[in-house]
N, C-alpha and C positions, 0 to 999 in steps of 0.2 A: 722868722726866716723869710728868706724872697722866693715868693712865688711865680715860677719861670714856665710858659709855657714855648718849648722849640718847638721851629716850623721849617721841614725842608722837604722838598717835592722831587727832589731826585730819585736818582734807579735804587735798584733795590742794591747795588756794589757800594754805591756810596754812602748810602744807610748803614752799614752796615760798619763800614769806618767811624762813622760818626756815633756810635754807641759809645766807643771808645772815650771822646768827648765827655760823652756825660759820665763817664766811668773816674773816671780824672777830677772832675768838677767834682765831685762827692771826698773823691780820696785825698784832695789837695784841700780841699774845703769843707773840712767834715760841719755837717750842723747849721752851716748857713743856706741852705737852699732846698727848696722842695722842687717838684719838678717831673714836669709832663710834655710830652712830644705829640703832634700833629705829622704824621708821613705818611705814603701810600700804603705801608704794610705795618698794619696796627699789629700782627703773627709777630713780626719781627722782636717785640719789646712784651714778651711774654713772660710769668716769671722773673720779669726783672728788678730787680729790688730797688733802682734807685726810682723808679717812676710811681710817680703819685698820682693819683685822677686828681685834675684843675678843671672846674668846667669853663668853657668862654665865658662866661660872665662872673667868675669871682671876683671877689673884691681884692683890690690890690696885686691882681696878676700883673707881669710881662711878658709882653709876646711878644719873642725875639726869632727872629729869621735867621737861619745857618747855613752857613756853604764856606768852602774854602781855596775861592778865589778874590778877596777884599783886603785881604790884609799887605800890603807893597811890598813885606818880604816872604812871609811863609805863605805863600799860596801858590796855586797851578802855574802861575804867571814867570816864578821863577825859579820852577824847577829844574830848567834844563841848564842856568847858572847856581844853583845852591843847590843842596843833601837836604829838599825839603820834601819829606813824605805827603801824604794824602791827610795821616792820622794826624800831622802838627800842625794843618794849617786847618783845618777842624776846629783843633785845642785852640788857637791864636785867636779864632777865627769868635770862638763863644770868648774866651777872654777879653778880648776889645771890645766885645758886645755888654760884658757885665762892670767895663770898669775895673778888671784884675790887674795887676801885674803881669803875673805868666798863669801858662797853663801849658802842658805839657807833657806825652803820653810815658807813663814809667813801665809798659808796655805795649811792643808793635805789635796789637792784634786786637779785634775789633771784643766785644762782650755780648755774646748771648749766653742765655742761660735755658738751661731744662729743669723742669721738674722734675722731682723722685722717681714719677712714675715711668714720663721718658725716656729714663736712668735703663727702666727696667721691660720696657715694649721692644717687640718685633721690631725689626727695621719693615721696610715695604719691597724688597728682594727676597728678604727672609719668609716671612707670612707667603707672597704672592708665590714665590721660582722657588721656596726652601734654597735659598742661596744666603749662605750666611757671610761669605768671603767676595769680595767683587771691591771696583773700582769706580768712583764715578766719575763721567765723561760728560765735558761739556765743552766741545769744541768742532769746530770747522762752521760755523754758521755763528748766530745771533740777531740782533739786535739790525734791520735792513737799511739803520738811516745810520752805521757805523761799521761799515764795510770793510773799513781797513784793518778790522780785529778778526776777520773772519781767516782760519785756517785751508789749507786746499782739503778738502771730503777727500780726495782721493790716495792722498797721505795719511789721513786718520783711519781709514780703513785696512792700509798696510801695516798699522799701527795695532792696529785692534787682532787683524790675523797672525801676526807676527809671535802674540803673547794668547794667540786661542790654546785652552786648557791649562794653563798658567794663570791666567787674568780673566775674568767674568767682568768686562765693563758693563755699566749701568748708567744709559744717557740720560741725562737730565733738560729740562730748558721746555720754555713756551712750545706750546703745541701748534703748529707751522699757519700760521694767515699773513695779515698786509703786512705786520710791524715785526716779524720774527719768521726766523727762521734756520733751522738744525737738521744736516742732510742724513739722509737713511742711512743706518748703519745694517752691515751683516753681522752676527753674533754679537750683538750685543741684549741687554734687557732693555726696550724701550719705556720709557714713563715719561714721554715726552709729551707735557699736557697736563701728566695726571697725579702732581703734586704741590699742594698749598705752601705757603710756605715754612708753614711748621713742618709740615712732612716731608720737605726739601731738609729742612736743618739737622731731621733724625735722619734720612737717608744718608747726609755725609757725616754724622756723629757715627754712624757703625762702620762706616766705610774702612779698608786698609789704605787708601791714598786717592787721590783726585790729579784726572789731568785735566786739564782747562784754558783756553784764550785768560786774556786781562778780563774778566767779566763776576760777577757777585758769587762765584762759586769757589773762585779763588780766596776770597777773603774771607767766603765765611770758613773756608779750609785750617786759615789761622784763627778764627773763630770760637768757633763751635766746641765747646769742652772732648776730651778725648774719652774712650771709654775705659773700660778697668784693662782690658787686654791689653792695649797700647803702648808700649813702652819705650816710645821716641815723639815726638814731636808728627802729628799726621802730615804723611808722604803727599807732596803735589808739586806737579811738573807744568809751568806755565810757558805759553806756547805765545810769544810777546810781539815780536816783528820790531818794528822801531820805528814804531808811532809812539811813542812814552820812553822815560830814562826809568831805569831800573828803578830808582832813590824814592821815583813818587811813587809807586803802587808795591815795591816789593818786601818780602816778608821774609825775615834771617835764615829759616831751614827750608825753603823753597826752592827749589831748580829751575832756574828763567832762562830762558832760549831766547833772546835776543837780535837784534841786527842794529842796535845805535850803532853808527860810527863807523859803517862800511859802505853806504850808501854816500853821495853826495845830499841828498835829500835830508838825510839824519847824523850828519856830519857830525854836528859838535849837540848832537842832544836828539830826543823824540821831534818828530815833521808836526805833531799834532794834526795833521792831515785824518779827516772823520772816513770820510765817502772815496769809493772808487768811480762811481758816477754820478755825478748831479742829480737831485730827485726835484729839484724846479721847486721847492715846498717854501719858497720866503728864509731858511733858516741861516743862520750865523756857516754852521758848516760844510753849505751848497757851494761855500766859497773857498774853501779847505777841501779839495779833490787830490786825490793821490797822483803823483807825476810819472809817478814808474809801474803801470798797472799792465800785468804780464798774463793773459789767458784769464781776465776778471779779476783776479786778485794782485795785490801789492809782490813787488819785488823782493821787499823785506822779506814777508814769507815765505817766498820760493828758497830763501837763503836759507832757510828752516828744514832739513832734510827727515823726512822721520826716521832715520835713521840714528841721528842726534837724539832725537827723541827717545825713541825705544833705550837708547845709550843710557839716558838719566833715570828712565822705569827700574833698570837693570839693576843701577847701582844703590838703587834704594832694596830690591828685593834679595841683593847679595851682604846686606844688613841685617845683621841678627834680630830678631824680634820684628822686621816689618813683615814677611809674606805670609 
């Protein structure tokens, strides 16, 4: 068997897409390949049955480098002319790397796994607030050098009051310094900070639904196995703007709120515009600044009413078996 060791240094969203990859690679190719990953979140690939420890210096390893922008048709590059997801250009992306033919997800949703016990632990709502029911929220902020993802706080908040005593949201996301940042919320349960990423993965495993920006909580939303309660597909309402085409980030039982194609900016696809203001930092996306930025934030998202919002909460909890 080929001894594979991947290496990708991206966020923790696109990791978490790229499980899927290696999920593929085994089920397409059962018996040929062993196989071990290199990424920021060694949590991530816990319990996971296709990964083998390779040390760097075994004999007859490959260290193979992954992303899915290299490939001239299935990558980032053209997705706003082709129906090319995040997860295909992944699969494409390790296929050209191995010499395959195809590769190809036979499904859109990324692979973590838990163990038995995880099965059977406290969520960190539940132990901490005895709140066994809630939502989790990871939106109006982020990630400070990718601004155009960030929702208006003062929408999310109307959002949050609107569903008080109905919805116990529970925020998620890095605890606020240079590189990150997620605005104070009123009634919510704060854990903003104070979860690993394993104990991010059980907090949205017990979860009844997640609303969220395009960011790693959405995906692990599709993710993250359901629990025994659960008797649809987990509830999330992504809060998108139109910086991105639906096709590359989204996930078939998902509710996306969008703005492609009302904008002259996102006309005929995502702006891919990063920043609403220059950060002077050298990067690729100092130079992809949003054109239409209204009170700090993008236009797209002002198109975003929460009212819209709250509309798609609604019609998930007027579903039998989600509230």
């Amino acid at each position: 068997m080929r001894k594979l060791i991947m290496k990708t240094d991206l966020a923790l969203g696109d990791i978490v897409a790229f499980t899927a990859a290696v999920r593929e690679l085994h089920r397409q190719h059962p018996g040929e390949f062993l196989t071990d990953v290199r990424t920021p979140f060694p949590q991530l690939w816990e319990h996971n049955p296709h990964i083998t420890s390779i040390s760097d210096d075994e004999p007859d390893s490959e260290v193979i480098v992954c992303h899915y922008d290299k490939d001239r048709w299935f990558s980032v590059n053209q997705s706003n002319q082709h129906p090319v997801h995040l997860l295909h250009a992944y699969c494409q992306d390790l296929a050209n790397s191995l010499d395959l033919p195809s590769l190809h997800p036979d499904e859109l949703k990324g692979d973590i796994h838990l163990s038995r016990d995880e099965y059977g632990w406290k969520s960190m709502p539940h132990e901490r607030f005895n709140v066994q029911r809630y939502w989790v929220l990871s939106l109006g902020g982020g990630k400070r050098d990718f601004t155009t993802k960030w929702y208006l706080p003062e929408h999310v908040q109307k959002i949050v009051d609107y569903f008080r005593g109905r919805i116990q949201f529970v925020q998620v996301g890095k605890e606020n310094d240079n590189w990150h940042w997620q605005p104070d919320l009123h009634g919510v349960i704060d854990l903003r900070g104070q979860t690993d990423i394993r104990q991010l993965i059980r907090v949205i495993h017990s979860a009844c639904g997640v609303l969220s920006g395009i960011t790693s909580t959405m995906h692990l939303a599709a993710a993250i196995p359901l629990p025994t309660w659960q008797r649809r597909p987990r509830p999330c309402v992504v809060v998108a703007g139109g910086r991105e085409p639906r096709t590359w980030y989204g996930y078939p039982t998902h509710r996306i709120l969008e703005s492609v194609g009302t904008l002259p900016c996102c006309r005929d696809g995502g702006c891919w515009h990063a920043r609403t203001i220059p950060l002077n930092d050298g990067a690729d996306s100092d130079q992809r600044v949003c054109e239409r930025v209204v009170g700090g934030h993008p236009r797209c998202m002002w198109l975003i009413r929460p009212e819209s919002v709250i509309l798609e909460i609604e019609r998930y909890l007027e579903s039998e078996g989600i509230e």
